[in-house]
N, C-alpha and C positions, 0 to 999 in steps of 0.2 A: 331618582333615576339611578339605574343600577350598573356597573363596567361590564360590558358584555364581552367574548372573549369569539375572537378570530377562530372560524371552524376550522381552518389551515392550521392553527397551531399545535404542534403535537406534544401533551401531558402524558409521560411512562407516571406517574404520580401527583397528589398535591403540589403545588408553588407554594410557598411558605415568602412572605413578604413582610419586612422590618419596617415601620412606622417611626421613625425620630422627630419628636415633635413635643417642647415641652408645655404648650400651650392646650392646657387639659380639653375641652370643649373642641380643638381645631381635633386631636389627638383620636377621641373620640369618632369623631364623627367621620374621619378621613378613614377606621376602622370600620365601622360599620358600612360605609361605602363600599371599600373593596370587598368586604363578608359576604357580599349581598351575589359577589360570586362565586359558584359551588364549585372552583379548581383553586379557591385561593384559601389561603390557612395564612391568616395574619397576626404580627404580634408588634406591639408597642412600647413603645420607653420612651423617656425625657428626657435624658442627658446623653454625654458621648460615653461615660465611665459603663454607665447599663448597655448601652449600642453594644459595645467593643465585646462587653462579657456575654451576652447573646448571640454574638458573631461567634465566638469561639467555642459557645456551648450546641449552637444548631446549624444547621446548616441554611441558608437561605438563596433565594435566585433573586431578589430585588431589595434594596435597600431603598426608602422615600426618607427622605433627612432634609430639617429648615436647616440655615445655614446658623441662625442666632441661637446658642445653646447654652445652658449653664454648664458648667465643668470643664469648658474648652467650646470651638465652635465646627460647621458643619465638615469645614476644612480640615481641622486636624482628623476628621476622620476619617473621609478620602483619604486623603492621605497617610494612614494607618492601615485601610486597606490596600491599599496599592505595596505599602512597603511589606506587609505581611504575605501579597498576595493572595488574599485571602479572592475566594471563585464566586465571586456575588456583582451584580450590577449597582450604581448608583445612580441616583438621579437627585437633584436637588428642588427644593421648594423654596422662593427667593420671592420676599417684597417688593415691588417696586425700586426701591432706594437700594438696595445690595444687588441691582447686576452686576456691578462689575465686580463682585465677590463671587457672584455664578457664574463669568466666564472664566476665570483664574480657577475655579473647582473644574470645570469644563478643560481645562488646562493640564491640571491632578488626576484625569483621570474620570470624571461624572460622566456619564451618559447622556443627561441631558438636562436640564432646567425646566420648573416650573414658577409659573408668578401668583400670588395670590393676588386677591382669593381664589381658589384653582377651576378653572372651568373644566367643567365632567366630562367631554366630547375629547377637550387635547390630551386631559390626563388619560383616559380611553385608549386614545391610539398611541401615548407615547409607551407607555404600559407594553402592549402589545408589539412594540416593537422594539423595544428592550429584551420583553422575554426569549423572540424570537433570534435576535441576536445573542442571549444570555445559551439558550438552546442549544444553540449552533457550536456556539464556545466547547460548554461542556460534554458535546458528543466527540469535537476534534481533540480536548484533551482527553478524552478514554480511549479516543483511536491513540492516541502518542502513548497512553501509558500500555495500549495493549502491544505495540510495534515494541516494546521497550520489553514487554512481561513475560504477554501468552506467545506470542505470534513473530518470535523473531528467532531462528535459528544460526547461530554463528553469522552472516551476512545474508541471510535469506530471510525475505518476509514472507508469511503466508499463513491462510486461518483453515485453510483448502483439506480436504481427508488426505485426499491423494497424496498434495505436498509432504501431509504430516509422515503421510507412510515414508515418502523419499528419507526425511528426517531420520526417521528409524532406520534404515536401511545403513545411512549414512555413517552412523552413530557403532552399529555393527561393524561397519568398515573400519574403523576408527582404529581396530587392534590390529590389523592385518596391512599387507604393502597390494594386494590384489589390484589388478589393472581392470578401470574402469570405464566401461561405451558411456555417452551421456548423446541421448537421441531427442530431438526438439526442435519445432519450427525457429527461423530464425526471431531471436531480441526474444526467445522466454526464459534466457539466463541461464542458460549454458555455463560459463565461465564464473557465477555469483557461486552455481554448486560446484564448481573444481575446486574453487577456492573454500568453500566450506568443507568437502572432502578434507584436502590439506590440511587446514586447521580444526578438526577435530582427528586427523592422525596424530596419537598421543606419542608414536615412536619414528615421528618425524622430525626432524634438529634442523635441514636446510629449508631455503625456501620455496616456494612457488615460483615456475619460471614456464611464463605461455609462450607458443608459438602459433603464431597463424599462418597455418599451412600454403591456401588459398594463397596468401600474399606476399607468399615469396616465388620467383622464379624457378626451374627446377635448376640449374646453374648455380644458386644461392642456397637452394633449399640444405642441402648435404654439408656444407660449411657454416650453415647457421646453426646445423643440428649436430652434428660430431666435431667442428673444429676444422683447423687450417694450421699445417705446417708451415715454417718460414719459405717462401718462394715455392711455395705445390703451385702456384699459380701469374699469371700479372699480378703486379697490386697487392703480392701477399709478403709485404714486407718482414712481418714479425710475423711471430708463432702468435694463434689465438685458439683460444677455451671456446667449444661449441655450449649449446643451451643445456646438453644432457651433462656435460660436468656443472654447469652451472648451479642444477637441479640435484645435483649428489647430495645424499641422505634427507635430499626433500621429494619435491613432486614436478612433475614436467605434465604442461596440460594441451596437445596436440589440438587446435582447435580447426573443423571444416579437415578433417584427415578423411576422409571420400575422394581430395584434393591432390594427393598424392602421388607422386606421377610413378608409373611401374615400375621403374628403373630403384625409383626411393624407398617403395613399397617390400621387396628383397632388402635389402640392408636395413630398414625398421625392422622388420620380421628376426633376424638372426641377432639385432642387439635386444630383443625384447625378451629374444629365446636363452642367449647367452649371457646377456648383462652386460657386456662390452663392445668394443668398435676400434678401430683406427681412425686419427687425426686424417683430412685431405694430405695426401702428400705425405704421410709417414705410416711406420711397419710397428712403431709401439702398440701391446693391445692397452687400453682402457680403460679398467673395470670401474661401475659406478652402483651405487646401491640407488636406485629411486624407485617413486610409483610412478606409473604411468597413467594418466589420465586423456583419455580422447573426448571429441562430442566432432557430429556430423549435423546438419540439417537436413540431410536427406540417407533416407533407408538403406544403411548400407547392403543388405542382403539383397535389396534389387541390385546394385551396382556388380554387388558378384556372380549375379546371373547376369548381368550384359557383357561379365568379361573382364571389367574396365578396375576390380578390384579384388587382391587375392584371397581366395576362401581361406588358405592356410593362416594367412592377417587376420581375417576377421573374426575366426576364433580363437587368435592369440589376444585382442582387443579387447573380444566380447564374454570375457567372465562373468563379470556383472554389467547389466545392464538399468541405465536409467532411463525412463521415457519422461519425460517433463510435459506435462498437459500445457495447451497455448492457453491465453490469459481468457478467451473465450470461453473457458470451459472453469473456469477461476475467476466467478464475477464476485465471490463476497469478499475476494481480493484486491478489486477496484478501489473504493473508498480506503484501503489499508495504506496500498503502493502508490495511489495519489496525494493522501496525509504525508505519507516521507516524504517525496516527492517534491512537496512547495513547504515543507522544512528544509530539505536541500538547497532551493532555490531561493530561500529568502535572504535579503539582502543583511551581513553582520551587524546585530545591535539593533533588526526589527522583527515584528510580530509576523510569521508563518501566516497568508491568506489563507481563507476561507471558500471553499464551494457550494452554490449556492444549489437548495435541495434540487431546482430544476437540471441545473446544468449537469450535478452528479448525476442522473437519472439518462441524461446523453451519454455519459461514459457508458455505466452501465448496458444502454441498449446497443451501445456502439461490436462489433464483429471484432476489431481489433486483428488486422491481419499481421501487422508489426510486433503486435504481442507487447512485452511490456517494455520494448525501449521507445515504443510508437507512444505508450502511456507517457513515458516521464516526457519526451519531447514536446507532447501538446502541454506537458502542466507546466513545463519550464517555458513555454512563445505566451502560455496565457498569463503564469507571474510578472514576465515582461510587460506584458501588450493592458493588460488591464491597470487602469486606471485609481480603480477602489479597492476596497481591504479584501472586498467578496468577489468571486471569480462568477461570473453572470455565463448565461447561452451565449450570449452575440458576444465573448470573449474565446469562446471555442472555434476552431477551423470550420469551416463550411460542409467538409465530406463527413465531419463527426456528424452534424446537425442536419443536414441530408444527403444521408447517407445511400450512397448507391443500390439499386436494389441486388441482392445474392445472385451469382451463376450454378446453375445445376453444374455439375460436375460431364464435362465431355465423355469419360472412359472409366470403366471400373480396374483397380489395380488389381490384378491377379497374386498379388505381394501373398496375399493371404485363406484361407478358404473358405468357401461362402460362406458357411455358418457364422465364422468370425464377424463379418462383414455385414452380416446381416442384422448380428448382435450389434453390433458399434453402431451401425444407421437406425434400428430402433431405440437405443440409448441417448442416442442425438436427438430425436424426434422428442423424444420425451421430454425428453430435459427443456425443449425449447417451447412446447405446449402447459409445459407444467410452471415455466417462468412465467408465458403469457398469460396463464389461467391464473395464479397468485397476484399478478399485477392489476390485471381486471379487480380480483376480490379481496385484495389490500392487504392480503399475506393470510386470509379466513379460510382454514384447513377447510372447513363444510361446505364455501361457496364455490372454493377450489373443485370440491369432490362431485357438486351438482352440476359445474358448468363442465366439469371431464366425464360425466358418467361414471365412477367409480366410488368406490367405498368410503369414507372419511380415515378408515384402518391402511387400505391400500397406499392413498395420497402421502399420508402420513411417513410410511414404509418407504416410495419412492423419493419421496424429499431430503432424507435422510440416506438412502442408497446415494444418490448424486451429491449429497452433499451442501445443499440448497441453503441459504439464510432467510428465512422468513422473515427477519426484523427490516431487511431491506425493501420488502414492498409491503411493508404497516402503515395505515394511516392513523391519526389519530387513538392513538394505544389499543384499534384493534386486536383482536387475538387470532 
């Protein structure tokens, strides 16, 4: 009878599986059982001294080890792996008479236990769902070493073209004090890029000091922002330092500045223009060296066409401009910013959860209006609220899992001219026919190309135009 292998499971190569067993005949044969299938590359030893140096010379996704061993026993090797860390599963093959040496391994760190003589059905599915566990492991530590490698920019995550362009952008900034727009739906990090601005300005010495426009009063706004003489006011007991001294020879990061009431709008504009101000309530001028950094949620160039904010402002503001795409349009970023995400949120001195392929596959389809603080919020109620090491569907909120169906859009914004518009709604179109068409054909550029009507060359060309991850709708190491 031969271990037949789960069509769910997905091999990018051979398994390579370690045999510890010094009983020649059992040794044997528990080899050629597993050989007997075509994704396993198996190899064997008898003692723990050969295990350990086999461990260190290959690489392997399972380890099957008796617990009775010459040279030491099944134990000191779990736990040689555990202490080395070493990226391999274990599972133990235990007598009758040594369970409770298999739950004390179980204890160590094993996966699981088997009894001899082994029955071919249990070892079967415990196999299979070791590896799939084993699976799961080694994809979330390549997500953490890429968060850590490729894909982390000073406090920004992302694998995204676009973002990387920002990256660049940012990086050019880096030499210069240039006042920067930062435009984005609200929670797609507006303030993660201020602060990465910031800190890759090489000739910036103070620190980051944000204000949130919106949330202050216009009565408060002016005093939080330039300072307060002693008594310019009730209440204004002592002299105080506003946010723009605060931010000298660093960066001041105006956040929701669209927000700004017009009164405040004239006195931004003339310290932006002159580099200084007067305190509430005093005739000293101020002078401050900082950059200035804005973001808005909404287009400020409509607002200067309703009136409501001043043109002379928004091209003192809008030097460079950053657009930050919503996380919608940034799905090989999901599985990235969900990996940090319940690393954040795991509790100190345990193991980071895991999600489980189904329920990733919810994030991913999910619209994500909240963008990505709407992300970390669902990953932080699901680390909470779940139960097991794995984040399941039915640990996900109900609107991710059925989700509302989409609104056309009531009104077209005239923000822009048609062409533009027309260009951005065929890009969206695409992008969301060519995600469906890849998910139908499991990320297969040619089935992709037959079920679009297009070329295998074309598909190809637009996947990479938008910036697509193929490997996210593979099955089974598809191409």
């Amino acid at each position: 009878m031969s271990v037949s292998v789960n069509p769910q499971l997905h091999f990018t190569g051979p398994v390579r599986i370690l045999v510890v067993e010094d009983n020649e005949i059992a040794r044997k044969h528990l080899r050629q059982l597993l050989q007997t299938n075509c994704h396993y590359e198996v190899d064997s030893v008898s003692d723990v001294h050969k295990a350990l140096a086999a461990l260190e010379q290959n690489s392997y996704s399972l380890v099957l080890t008796d617990l009775r061993l010459p040279g030491g026993s099944g134990l000191d090797l779990i736990r040689t792996i555990q202490e080395r860390r070493l990226p391999v599963t274990t599972i133990v093959m235990t007598g009758f008479g040594s369970i409770d040496d298999a739950v004390q391994a179980i204890r160590l760190g094993a996966y699981d236990f088997l009894t001899k003589p082994t029955d071919i059905d249990n070892l079967r599915l415990v196999i299979e769902r070791a590896l799939r566990e084993r699976s799961l492991q080694n994809e979330l530590a390549t997500l953490r070493a890429q968060l850590q490698k490729n894909y982390a920019f000073h406090n920004v995550l992302s694998k995204n073209p676009r973002m990387h362009g920002i990256f660049e952008l940012i990086n050019n900034l880096g030499h210069t004090t240039t006042t920067v727009l930062i435009e984005g739906e609200t929670g797609t990090g507006k303030e993660q890029v201020a602060r990465a601005i910031h800190e890759a300005s090489c000739n910036r010495s103070g620190p980051l000091v944000a204000v949130n426009c919106a949330a202050l009063p216009e009565t408060l706004l002016e005093s939080e922002l330039f300072g307060h003489e002693k008594g310019a006011f009730t209440n204004a007991v002592s002299q105080r330092k506003g946010r723009f001294e605060a931010a000298d020879k660093g960066t001041i990061f105006l956040d929701e500045v669209g927000d700004v009431p017009a009164a405040m709008q004239a006195k931004l504009l003339r310290v932006l223009q002159e580099r200084c101000f007067e305190r509430v309530g005093g005739t000293d001028k101020i002078e401050v060296d900082v950059r200035v950094v804005t973001a808005t949620n909404r287009p400020l160039r409509r607002l200067v066409k309703k009136g409501t904010f001043r043109e002379d402002l928004y091209y003192r503001i809008n030097v460079v401009r950053i657009e930050l795409p919503p996380l919608r349009e940034r799905l090989e970023d999901i599985p990235l910013l969900a990996t940090h995400f319940m690393q954040k949120y795991a509790p100190q001195g345990e193991t980071p959860k895991q999600i489980d392929p189904a329920a990733m596959q919810v994030l991913l389809n999910y619209r994500w209006p909240g963008n990505i603080r709407e992300l970390e919020n669902v990953i932080e109620r699901a680390c909470v609220t779940s139960r097991e090491q794995m984040i399941e569907v039915n640990d996900l909120p109900t609107e991710l899992v059925q989700p509302a169906p989409a609104k056309m859009p009531s009104a077209v914004s005239l923000d822009k001219p048609l062409p533009d518009l027309l260009r951005e709604a065929t890009a969206t179109i695409e992008q969301q026919y060519l995600r469906q068409a890849l998910k139908r054909a499991h990320g297969n550029v040619v089935r992709t190309a037959k079920i679009s009507g297009l070329s295998r060359r074309s598909i190809t060309a637009k996947i990479a135009e938008y910036g697509i991850d193929r490997t996210l709708y593979r099955e089974n190491g598809e191409l």
